[in-house]
SEVOMAR-307605 format. One record per residue (C-alpha): x negated, y, z. Coordinates in steps of 0.5 Angstrom, whole numbers, plus 500, padded with zeros to 3 digits. Each point is the difference from the previous one (the first is absolute). Layout:
<nodes>
<node xx="X" yy="Y" zz="Z"/>
...
</nodes>
This chain:
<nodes>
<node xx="824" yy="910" zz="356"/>
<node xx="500" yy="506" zz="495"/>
<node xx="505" yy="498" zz="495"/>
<node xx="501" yy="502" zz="492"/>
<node xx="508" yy="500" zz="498"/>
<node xx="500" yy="501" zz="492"/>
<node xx="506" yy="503" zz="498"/>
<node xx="506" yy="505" zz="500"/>
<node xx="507" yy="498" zz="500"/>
<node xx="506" yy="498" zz="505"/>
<node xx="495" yy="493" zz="500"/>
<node xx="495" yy="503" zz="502"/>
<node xx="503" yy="504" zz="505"/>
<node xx="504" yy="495" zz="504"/>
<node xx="492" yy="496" zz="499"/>
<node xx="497" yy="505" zz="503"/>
<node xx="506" yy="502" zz="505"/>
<node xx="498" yy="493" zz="503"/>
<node xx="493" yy="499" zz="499"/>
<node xx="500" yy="506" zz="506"/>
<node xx="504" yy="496" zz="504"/>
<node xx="494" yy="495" zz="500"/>
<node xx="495" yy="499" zz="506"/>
<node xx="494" yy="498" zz="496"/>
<node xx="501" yy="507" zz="496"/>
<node xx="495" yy="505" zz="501"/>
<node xx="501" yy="505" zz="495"/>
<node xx="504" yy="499" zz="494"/>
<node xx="499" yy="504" zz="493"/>
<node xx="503" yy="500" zz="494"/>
<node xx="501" yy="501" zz="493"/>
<node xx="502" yy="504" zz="497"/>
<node xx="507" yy="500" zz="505"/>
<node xx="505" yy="505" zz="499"/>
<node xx="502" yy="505" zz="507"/>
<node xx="504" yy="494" zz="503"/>
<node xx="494" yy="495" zz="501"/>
<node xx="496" yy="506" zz="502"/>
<node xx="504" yy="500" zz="507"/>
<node xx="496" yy="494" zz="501"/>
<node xx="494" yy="500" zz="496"/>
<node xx="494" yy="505" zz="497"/>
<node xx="501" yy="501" zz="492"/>
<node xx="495" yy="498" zz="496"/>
<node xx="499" yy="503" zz="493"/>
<node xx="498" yy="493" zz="497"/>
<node xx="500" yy="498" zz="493"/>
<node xx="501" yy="494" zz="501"/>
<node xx="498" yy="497" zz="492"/>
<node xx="494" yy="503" zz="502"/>
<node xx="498" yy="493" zz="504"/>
<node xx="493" yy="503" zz="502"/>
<node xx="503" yy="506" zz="503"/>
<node xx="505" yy="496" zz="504"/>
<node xx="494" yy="495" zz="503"/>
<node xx="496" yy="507" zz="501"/>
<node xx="505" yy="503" zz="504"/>
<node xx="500" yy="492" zz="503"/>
<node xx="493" yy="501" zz="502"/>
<node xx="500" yy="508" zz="502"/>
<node xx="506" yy="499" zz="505"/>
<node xx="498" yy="493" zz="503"/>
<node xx="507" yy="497" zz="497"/>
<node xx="501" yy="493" zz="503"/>
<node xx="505" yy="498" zz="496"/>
<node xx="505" yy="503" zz="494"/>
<node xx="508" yy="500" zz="499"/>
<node xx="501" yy="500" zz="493"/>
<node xx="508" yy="501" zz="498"/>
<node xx="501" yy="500" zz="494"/>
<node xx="499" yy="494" zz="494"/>
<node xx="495" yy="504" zz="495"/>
<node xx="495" yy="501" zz="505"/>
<node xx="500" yy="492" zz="501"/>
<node xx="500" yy="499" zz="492"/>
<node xx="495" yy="505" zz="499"/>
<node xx="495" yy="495" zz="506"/>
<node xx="499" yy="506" zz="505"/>
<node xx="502" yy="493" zz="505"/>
<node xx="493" yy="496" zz="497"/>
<node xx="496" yy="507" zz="500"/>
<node xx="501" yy="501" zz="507"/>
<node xx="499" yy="493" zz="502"/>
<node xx="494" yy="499" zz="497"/>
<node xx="497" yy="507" zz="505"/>
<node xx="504" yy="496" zz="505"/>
<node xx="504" yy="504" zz="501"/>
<node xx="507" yy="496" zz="502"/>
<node xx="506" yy="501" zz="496"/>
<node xx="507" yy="499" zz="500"/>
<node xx="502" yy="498" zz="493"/>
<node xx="499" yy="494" zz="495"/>
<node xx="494" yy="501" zz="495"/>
<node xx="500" yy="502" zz="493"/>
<node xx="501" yy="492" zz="497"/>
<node xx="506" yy="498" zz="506"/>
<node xx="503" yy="507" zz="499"/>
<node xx="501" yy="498" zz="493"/>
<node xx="506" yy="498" zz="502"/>
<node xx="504" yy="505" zz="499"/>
<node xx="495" yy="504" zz="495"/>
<node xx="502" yy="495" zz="495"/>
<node xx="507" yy="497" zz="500"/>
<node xx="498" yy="496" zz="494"/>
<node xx="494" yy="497" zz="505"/>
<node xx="506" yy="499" zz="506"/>
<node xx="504" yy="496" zz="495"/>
<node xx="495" yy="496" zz="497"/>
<node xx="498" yy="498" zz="507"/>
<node xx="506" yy="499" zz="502"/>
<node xx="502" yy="495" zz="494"/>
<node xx="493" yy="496" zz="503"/>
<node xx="502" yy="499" zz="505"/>
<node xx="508" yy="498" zz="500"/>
<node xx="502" yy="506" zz="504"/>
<node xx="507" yy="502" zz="499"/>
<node xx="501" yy="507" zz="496"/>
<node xx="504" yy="502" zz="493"/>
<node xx="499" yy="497" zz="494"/>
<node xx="495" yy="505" zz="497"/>
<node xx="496" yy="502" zz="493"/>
<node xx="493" yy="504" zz="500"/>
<node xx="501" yy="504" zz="493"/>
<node xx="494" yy="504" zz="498"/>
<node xx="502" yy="504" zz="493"/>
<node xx="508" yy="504" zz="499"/>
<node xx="502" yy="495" zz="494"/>
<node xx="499" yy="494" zz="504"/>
<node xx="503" yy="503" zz="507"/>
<node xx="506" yy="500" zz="495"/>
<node xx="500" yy="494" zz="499"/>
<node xx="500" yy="497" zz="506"/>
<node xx="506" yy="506" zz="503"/>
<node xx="504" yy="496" zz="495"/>
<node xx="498" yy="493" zz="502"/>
<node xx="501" yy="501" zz="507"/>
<node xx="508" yy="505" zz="499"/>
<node xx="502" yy="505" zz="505"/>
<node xx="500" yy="502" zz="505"/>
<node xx="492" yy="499" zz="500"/>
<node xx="495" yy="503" zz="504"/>
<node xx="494" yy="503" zz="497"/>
<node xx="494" yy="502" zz="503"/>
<node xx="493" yy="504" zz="499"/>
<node xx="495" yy="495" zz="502"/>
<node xx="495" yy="505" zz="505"/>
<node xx="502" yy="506" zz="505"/>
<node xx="506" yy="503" zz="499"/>
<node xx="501" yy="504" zz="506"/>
<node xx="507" yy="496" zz="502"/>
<node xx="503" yy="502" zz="494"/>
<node xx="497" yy="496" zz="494"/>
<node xx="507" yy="495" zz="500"/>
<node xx="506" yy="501" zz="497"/>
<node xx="505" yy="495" zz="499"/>
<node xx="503" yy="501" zz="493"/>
<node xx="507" yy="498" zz="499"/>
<node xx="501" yy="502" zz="493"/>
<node xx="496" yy="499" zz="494"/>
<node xx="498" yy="508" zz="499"/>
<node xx="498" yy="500" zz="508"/>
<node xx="495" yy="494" zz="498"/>
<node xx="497" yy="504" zz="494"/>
<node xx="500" yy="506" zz="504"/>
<node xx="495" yy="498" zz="506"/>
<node xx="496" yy="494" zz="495"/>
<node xx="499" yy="508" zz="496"/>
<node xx="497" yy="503" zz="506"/>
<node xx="496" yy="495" zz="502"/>
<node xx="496" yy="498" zz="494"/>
<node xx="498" yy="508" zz="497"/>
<node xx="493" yy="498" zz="499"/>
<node xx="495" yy="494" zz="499"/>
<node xx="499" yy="496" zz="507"/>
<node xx="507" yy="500" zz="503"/>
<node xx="503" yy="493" zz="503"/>
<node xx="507" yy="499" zz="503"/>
<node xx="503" yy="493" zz="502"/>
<node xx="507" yy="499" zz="498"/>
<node xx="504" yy="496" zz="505"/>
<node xx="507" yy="496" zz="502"/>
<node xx="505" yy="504" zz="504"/>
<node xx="501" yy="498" zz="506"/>
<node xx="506" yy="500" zz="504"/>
<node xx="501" yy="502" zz="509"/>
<node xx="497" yy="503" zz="504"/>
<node xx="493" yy="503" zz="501"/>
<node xx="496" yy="500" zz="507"/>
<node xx="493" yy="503" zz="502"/>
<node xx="496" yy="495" zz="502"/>
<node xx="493" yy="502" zz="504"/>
<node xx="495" yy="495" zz="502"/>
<node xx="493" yy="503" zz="503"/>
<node xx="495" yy="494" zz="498"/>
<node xx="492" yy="499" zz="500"/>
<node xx="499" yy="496" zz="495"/>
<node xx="502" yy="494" zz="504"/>
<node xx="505" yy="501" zz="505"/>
<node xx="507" yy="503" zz="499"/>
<node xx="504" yy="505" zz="506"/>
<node xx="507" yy="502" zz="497"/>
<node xx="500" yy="506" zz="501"/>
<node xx="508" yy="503" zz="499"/>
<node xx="504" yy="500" zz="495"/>
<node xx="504" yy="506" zz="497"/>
<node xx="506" yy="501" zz="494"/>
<node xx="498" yy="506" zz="496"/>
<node xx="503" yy="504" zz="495"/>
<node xx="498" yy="502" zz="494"/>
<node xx="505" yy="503" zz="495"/>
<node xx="501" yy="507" zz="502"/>
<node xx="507" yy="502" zz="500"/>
<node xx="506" yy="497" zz="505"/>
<node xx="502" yy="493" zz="499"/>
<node xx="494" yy="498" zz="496"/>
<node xx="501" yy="504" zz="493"/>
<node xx="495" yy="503" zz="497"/>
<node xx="493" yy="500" zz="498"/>
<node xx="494" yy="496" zz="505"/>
<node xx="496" yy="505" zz="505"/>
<node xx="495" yy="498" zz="505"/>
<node xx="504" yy="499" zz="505"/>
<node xx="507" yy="504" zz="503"/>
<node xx="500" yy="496" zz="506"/>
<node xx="500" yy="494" zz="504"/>
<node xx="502" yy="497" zz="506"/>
<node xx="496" yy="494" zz="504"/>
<node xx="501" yy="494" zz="502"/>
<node xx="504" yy="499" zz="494"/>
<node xx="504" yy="493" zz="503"/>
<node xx="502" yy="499" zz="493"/>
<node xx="493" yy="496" zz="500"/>
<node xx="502" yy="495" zz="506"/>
<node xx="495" yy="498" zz="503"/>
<node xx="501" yy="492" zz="496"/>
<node xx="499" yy="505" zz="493"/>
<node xx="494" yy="503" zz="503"/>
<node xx="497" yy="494" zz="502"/>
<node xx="501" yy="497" zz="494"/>
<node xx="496" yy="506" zz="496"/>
<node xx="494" yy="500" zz="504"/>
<node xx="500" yy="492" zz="499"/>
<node xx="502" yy="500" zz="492"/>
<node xx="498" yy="508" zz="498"/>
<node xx="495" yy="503" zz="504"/>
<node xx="495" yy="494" zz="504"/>
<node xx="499" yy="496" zz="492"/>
<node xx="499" yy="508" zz="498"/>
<node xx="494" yy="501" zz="506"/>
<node xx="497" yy="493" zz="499"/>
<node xx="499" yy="500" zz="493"/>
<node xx="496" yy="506" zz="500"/>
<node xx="496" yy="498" zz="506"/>
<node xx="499" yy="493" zz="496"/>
<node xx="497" yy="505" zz="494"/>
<node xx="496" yy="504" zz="505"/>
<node xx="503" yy="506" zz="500"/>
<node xx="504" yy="500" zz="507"/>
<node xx="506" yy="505" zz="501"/>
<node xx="498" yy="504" zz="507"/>
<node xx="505" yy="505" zz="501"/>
<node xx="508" yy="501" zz="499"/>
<node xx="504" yy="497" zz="495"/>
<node xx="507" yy="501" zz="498"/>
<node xx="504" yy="495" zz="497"/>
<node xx="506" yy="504" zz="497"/>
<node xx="504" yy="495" zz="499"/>
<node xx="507" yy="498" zz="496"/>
<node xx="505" yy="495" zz="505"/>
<node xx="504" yy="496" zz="495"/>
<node xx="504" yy="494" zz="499"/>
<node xx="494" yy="495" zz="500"/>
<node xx="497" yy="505" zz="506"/>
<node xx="495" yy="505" zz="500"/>
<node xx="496" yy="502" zz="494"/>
<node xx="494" yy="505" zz="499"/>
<node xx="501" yy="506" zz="496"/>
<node xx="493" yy="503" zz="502"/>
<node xx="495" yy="500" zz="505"/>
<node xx="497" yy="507" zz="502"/>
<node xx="493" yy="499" zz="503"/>
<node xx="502" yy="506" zz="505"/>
<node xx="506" yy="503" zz="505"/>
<node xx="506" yy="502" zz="497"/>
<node xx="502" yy="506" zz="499"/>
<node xx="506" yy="503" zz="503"/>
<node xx="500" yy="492" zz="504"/>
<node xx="493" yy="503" zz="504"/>
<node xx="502" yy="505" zz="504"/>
<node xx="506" yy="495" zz="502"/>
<node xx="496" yy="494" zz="502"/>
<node xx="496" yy="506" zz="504"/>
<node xx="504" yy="502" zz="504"/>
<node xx="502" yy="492" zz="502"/>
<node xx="493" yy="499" zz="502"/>
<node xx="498" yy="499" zz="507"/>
<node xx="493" yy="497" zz="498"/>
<node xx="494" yy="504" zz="500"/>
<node xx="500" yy="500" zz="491"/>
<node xx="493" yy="502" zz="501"/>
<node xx="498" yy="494" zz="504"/>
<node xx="504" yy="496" zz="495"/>
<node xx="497" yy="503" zz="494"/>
<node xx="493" yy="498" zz="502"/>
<node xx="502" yy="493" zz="502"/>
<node xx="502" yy="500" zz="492"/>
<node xx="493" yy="502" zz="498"/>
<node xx="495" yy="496" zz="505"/>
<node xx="504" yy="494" zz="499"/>
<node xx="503" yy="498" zz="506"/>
<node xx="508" yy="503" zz="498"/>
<node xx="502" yy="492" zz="504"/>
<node xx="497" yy="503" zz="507"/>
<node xx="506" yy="506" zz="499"/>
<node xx="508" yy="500" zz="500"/>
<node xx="504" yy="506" zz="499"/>
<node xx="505" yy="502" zz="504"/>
<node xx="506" yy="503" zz="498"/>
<node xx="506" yy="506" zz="503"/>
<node xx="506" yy="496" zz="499"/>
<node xx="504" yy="506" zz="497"/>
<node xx="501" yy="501" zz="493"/>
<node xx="496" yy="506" zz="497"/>
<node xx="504" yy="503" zz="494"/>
<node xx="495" yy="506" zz="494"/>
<node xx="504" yy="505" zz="497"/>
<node xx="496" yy="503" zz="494"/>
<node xx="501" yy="507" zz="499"/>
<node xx="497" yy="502" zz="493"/>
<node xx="500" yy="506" zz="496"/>
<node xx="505" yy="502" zz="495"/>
<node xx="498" yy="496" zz="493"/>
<node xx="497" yy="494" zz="503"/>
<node xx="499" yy="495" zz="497"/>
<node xx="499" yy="505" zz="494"/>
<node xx="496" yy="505" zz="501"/>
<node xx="501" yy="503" zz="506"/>
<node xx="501" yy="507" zz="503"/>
<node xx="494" yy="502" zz="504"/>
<node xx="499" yy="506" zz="505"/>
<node xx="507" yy="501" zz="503"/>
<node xx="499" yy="501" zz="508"/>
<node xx="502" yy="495" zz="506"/>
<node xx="502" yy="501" zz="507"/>
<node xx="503" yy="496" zz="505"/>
<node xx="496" yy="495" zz="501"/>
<node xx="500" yy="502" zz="508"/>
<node xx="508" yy="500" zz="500"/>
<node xx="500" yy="493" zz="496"/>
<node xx="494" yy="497" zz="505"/>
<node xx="504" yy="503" zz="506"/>
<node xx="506" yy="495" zz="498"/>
<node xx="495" yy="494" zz="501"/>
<node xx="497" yy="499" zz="493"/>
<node xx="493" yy="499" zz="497"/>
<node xx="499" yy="505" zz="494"/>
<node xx="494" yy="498" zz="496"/>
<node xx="497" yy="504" zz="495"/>
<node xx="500" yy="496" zz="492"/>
<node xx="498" yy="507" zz="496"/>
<node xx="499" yy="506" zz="504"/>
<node xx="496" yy="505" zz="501"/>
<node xx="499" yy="508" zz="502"/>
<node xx="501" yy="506" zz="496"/>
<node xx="499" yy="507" zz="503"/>
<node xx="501" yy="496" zz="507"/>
<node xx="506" yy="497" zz="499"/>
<node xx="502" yy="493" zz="499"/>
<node xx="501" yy="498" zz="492"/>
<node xx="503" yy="494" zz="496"/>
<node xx="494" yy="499" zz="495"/>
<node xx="502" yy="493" zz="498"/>
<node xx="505" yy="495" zz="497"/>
<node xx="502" yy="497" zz="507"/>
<node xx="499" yy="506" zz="505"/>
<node xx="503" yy="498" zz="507"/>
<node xx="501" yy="492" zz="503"/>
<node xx="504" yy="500" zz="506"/>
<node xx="501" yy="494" zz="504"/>
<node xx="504" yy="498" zz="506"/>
<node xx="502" yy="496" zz="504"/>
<node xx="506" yy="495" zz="503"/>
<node xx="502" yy="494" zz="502"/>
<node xx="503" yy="499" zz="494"/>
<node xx="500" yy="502" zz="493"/>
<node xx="507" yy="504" zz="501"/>
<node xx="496" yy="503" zz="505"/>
<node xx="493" yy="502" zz="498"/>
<node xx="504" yy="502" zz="493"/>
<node xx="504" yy="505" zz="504"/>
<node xx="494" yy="502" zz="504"/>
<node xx="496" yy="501" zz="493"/>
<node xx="505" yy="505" zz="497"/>
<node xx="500" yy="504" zz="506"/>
<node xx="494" yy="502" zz="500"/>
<node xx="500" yy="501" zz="492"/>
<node xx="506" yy="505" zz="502"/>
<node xx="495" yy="503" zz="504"/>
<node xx="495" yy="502" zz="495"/>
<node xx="500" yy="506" zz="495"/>
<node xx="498" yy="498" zz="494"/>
<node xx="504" yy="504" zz="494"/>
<node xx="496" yy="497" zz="495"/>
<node xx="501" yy="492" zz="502"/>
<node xx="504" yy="494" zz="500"/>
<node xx="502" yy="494" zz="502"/>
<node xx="503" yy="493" zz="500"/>
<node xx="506" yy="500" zz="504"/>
<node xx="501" yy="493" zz="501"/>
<node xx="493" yy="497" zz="502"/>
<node xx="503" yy="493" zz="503"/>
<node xx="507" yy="500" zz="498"/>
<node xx="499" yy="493" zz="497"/>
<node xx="498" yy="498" zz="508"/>
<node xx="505" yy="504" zz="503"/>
<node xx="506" yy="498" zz="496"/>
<node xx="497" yy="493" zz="503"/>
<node xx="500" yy="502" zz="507"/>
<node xx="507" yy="503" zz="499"/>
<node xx="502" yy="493" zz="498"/>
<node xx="501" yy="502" zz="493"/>
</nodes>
């Protein structure tokens, strides 16, 4: 089967890393990818807003099923586009897929169906946002209602923060944010691979998002992760499958609008038990490449089984060690970030036994070059936590990259708990 991966960044190069590893593959494409994916797959130059363009080259390249990575595809129905050519897809269609375009739609959703989640608030126009910040008094979290890349989240511990970010979000006519109640614990990554009636848990990871040590500083996509997260017990993902996620698929399914594909429930663990933060409609990101190399099932397989219906015939085998990602981002990131310094190493740092997975790189003149905010995604493995967090930062002292940083501490609330802490 000719497959067609949509996306370029650390996802999509753990996605396409697995996907080569799969038996049913023939030849796997992508678009647009980035030097990384290429080792595995035939890049592509696809404007992939162009739906037309994208089911053209389905057709031309007799295309048996397409991979899309990141959510704005799914919110813009490329998903619907390609089903009805039938062609198989792995992602939600463009209603289902509201799920994360719309944080107002989730809220709401949730408020139906007695789903736990924060107290929440949609607001349409600045004055009114005011007003409810005030209502709801500090810290509140406020978020742009649509895409936002990650970053469109920011818990505001003063009043100026609340007005700064309320500012930022409502500049023109149409902006809509969602006022919501701070929630206190512990944050885990929940995945669930679904064909609108079957659910298969599908791993679960803790990622972190401030972009300094110890969790200081401004949200970011991501500066790494480490999976399974064990601060989700099996009896706490248990019950937010059955109070979060399944009511969440059995409603849209009950209004004819099935979700097929992953759905990633980021999840508060509270006093009361887990709470929905958001949902995301796609594989996180840096949680991705984590999972990916704790996988032992054939993704592909899985994937289509999402697609065509029958996800209850499959199970997913996982390695029982711990996969720990270390995101190396360019100097400025989550701001605006230095593009163009060079990279080497990459050889050295897989030579201690890692998986360096490419987020925004591309190359310049022949040599490898950071052409993003998250550049590199270096996973490793270990038997526990310490081990993999260990193994991580062996291969990211391997790496020459001037222009980059990283979080020095990604696990450090698991590993304090392993040491007994």
């Amino acid at each position: 089967m000719n497959v067609l991966l949509v996306g370029s960044g650390g996802r999509e190069h753990a996605l396409a890393w697995k996907l080569a590893q799969s038996p049913r593959l023939t030849k796997l494409f992508a678009a647009p990818g980035n030097p990384g994916i290429a080792e595995h797959a035939e890049l592509v130059e696809l404007n992939i807003a162009d739906h037309r363009a994208v089911i053209d080259f389905c057709r031309r390249e007799h295309i048996g099923f397409v991979v899309i990575g990141p959510e704005a595809p799914l919110v813009d129905g490329l998903a619907d586009n390609l089903r009805t050519i039938g062609v198989g897809v792995f992602g939600p269609s463009k209603a289902a897929a509201q799920l994360e375009g719309s944080k107002g739609f989730t809220k709401d959703l949730c408020a139906r169906e007695g789903i736990p989640t924060a107290r929440y608030e949609r607001v349409h126009a600045l004055d009114g946002a005011r007003a409810v910040v005030g209502e709801f008094g500090l810290p509140v979290v406020i978020k742009a209602d649509g895409l936002a890349a990650g970053k469109g989240v920011t818990i505001a511990t003063t009043a100026e923060e609340a007005d700064a970010a309320l500012a930022g979000l409502f500049t023109g006519p149409g902006a809509e944010a969602v006022i919501e109640e701070f929630l206190t614990g512990e944050e885990a990554s929940l995945f669930v691979l679904t064909d609108g009636a079957h659910l298969m848990p599908f791993g679960n990871a803790q990622d972190h998002k401030r972009v300094g040590d110890g969790d200081v500083g401004p949200n970011t996509g991501g500066m790494g992760a480490y999976s399974p997260a064990r601060v989700l017990t099996p009896e706490l993902e248990a019950r937010a499958i059955e109070e979060i996620v399944r009511p969440t698929i059995t409603a849209l399914t009950r209004v004819g609008t099935p979700f097929q594909g992953v759905l990633y429930a980021g999840l508060m663990l509270t006093a009361e038990g887990p709470k929905l933060i958001e949902y995301n409609v796609r594989f996180g990101d840096p949680e991705c490449e984590a999972l990916m190399l704790r996988l032992e099932s054939d993704l592909l397989e899985l994937m289509i089984a999402a697609d065509d219906g029958t996800l209850a015939e499959h199970e997913a085998r996982w390695r029982d060690e711990v996969a720990m990602t270390v995101v190396l981002a360019a100097q400025g990131y989550p701001g605006t970030p230095e593009t163009g310094g060079t990279i080497g190493g990459i050889d050295a740092a897989e030579a201690e036994g890692a998986k360096v997975f490419h987020a925004g790189t591309r190359l310049a003149g022949g040599k490898l070059t950071a052409a993003g905010g998250r550049v590199l995604a270096v996973t490793a493995l270990g038997s526990s936590v310490a081990e993999a967090q260990a193994a991580a930062y062996r291969a990211v002292d391997a790496i020459d990259f001037p222009t980059g940083f990283c979080r020095r501490d990604i696990g450090w609330r698991e590993v304090a708990r392993e040491k007994g802490e």
